[in-house]
C-alpha positions as CSV (number, residue, x, y, z in Angstrom):
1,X,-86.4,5.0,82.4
2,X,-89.1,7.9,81.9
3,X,-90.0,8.9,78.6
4,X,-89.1,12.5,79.6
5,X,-85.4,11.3,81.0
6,X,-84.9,10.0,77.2
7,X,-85.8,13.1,75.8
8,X,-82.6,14.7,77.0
9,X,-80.4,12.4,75.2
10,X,-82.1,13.2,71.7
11,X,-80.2,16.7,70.7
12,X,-77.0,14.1,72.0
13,X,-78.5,11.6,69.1
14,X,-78.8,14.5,66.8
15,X,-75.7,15.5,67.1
16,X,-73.9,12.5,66.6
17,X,-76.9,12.2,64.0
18,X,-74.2,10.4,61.4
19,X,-72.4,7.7,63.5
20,X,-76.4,6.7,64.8
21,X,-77.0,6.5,61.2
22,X,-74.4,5.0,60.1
23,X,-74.8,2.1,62.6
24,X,-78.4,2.2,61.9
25,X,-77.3,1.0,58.2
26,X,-74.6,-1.5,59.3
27,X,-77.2,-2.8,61.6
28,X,-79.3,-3.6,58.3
29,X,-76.5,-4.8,55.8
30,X,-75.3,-7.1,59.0
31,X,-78.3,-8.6,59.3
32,X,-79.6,-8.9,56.1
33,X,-75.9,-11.1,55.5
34,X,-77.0,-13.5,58.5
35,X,-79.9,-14.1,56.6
36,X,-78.9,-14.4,53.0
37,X,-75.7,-16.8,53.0
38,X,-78.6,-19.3,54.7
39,X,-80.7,-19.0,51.9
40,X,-77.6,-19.4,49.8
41,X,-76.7,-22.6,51.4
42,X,-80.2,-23.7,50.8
43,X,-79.7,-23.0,46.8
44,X,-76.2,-24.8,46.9
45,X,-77.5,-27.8,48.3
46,X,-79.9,-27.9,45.6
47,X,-77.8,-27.5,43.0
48,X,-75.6,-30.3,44.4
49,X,-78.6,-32.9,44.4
50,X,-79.2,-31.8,40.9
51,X,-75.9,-32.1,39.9
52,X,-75.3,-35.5,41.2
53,X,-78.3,-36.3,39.4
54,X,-77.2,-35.2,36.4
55,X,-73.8,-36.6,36.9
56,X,-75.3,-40.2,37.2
57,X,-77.9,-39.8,34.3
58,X,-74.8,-39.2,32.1
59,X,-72.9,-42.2,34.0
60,X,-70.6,-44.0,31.1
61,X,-70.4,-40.6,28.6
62,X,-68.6,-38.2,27.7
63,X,-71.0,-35.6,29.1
64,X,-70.6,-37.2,32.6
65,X,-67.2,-35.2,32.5
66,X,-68.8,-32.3,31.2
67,X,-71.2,-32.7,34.0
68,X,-68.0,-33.2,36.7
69,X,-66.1,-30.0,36.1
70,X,-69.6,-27.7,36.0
71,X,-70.0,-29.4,39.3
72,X,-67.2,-28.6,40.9
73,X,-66.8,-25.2,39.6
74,X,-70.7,-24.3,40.5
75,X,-69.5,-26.4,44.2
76,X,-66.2,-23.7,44.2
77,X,-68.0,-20.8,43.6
78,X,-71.0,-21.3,46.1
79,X,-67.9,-21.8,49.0
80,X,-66.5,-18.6,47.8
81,X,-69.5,-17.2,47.5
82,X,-70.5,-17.9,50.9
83,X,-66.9,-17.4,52.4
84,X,-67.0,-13.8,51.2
85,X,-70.2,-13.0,52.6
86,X,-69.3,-14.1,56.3
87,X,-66.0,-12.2,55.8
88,X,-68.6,-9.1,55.0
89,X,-70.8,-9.6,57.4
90,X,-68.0,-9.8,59.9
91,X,-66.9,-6.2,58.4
92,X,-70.3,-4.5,58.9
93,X,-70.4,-5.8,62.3
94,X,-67.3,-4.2,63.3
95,X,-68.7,-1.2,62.0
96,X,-71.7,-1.4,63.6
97,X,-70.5,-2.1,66.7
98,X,-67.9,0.9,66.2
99,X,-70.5,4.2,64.9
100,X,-73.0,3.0,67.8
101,X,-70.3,2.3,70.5
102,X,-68.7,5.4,69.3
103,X,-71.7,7.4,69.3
104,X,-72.6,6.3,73.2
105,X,-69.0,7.1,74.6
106,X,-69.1,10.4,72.7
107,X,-72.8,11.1,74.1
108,X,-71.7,9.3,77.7
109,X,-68.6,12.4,77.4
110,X,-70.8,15.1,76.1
111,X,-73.2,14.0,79.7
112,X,-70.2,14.3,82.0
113,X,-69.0,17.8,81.1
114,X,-72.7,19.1,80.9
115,X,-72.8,18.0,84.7
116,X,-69.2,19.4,85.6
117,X,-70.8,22.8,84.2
118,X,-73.7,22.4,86.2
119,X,-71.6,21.5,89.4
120,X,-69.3,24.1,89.0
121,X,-72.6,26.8,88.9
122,X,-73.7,25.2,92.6
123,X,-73.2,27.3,95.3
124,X,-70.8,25.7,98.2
125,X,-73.8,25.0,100.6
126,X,-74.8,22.3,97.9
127,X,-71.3,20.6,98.7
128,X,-72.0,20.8,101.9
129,X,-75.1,19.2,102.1
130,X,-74.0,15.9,99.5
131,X,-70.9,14.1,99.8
132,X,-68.4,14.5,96.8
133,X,-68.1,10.6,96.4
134,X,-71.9,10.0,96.2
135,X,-72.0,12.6,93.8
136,X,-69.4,11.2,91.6
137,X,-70.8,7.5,92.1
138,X,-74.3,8.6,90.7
139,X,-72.5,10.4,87.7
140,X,-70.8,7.2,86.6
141,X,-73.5,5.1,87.4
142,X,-76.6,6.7,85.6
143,X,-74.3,8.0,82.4
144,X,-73.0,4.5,82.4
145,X,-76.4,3.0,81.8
146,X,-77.4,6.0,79.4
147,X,-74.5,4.9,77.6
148,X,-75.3,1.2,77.5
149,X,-78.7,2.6,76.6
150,X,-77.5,4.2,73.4
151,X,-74.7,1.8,72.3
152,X,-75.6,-2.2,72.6
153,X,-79.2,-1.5,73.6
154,X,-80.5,0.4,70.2
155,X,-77.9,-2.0,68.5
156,X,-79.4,-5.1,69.4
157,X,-82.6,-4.0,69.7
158,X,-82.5,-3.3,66.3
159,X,-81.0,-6.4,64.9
160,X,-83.4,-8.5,66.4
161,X,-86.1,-6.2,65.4
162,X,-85.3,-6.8,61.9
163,X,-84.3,-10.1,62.1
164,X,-88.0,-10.9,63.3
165,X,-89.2,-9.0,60.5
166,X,-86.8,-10.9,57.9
167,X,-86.6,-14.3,59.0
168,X,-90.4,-15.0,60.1
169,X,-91.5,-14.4,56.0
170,X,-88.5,-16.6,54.9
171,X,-89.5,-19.3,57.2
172,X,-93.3,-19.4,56.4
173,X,-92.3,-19.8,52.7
174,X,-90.0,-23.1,53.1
């Protein structure tokens, strides 16, 4: 698609200017919690090789028990932890995919009534040069892929955008 066919659907993006944003920002907080429970998991696992260790050094004491119950509360709250954070990553992803899906159908309706106007200024010798069903085929063809341009293509193009820019750092420092 030209760069100048874009530029017609930017006063579209500025006027929905708050759901792009908005999905813009779920986009981030969605992505940044596919990255961080990982990283949590990583930490939990440490702690559990630590704890086990500990738990064996005090084998035979009193503090073994002491050791047992900081275990399994430190275990518990790790799970919750990292329950809670899929539950809100799931969240912002439903949000995400709502302001940006929202924003293309809204922008994909916006398209159609701005050709109906212009249809409705042709003359009748335009109608009878082109066929009405062509006409309508093209319509729902090329706002269709405007649409799909707007919707999942800036929202996955962004997540894997910044997951690239995320993950690649976290993986050169393991």
């Amino acid at each position: 698609m030209p760069t100048r066919a874009l530029a017609a659907v930017n006063p579209h993006i500025f006027r929905y200017k708050w759901h792009f944003l908005g999905g813009v920002l779920f986009v981030i907080l969605s992505t940044l919690l596919t990255i961080f429970p990982a990283q949590l998991v990583r930490y939990s696992f440490d702690l559990v090789n630590e704890g086990l260790d500990l738990y064996h050094l005090y084998a035979g004491t009193q503090a073994q028990v002491g050791v047992y119950h900081l275990f399994g509360r430190n275990v518990l709250f790790y799970g919750m932890l990292i329950i809670l954070l899929a539950l809100l990553r799931g969240i912002f992803l439903f949000f995400m995919r709502q302001t940006l899906i929202v924003m293309s159908r809204l922008v994909e309706n916006d398209q159609k009534n701005q050709i109906y106007q212009h249809y409705q200024s042709l003359p009748l010798s335009f109608y009878r040069r082109h066929s009405t069903g062509d006409l309508m085929s093209r319509i729902s063809e090329d706002v269709g892929r405007v649409r799909m341009y707007l919707g999942p293509g800036i929202m996955y193009f962004l997540q894997l955008v910044l997951l690239f820019v995320l993950v690649v750092p976290l993986m050169l420092l393991v």
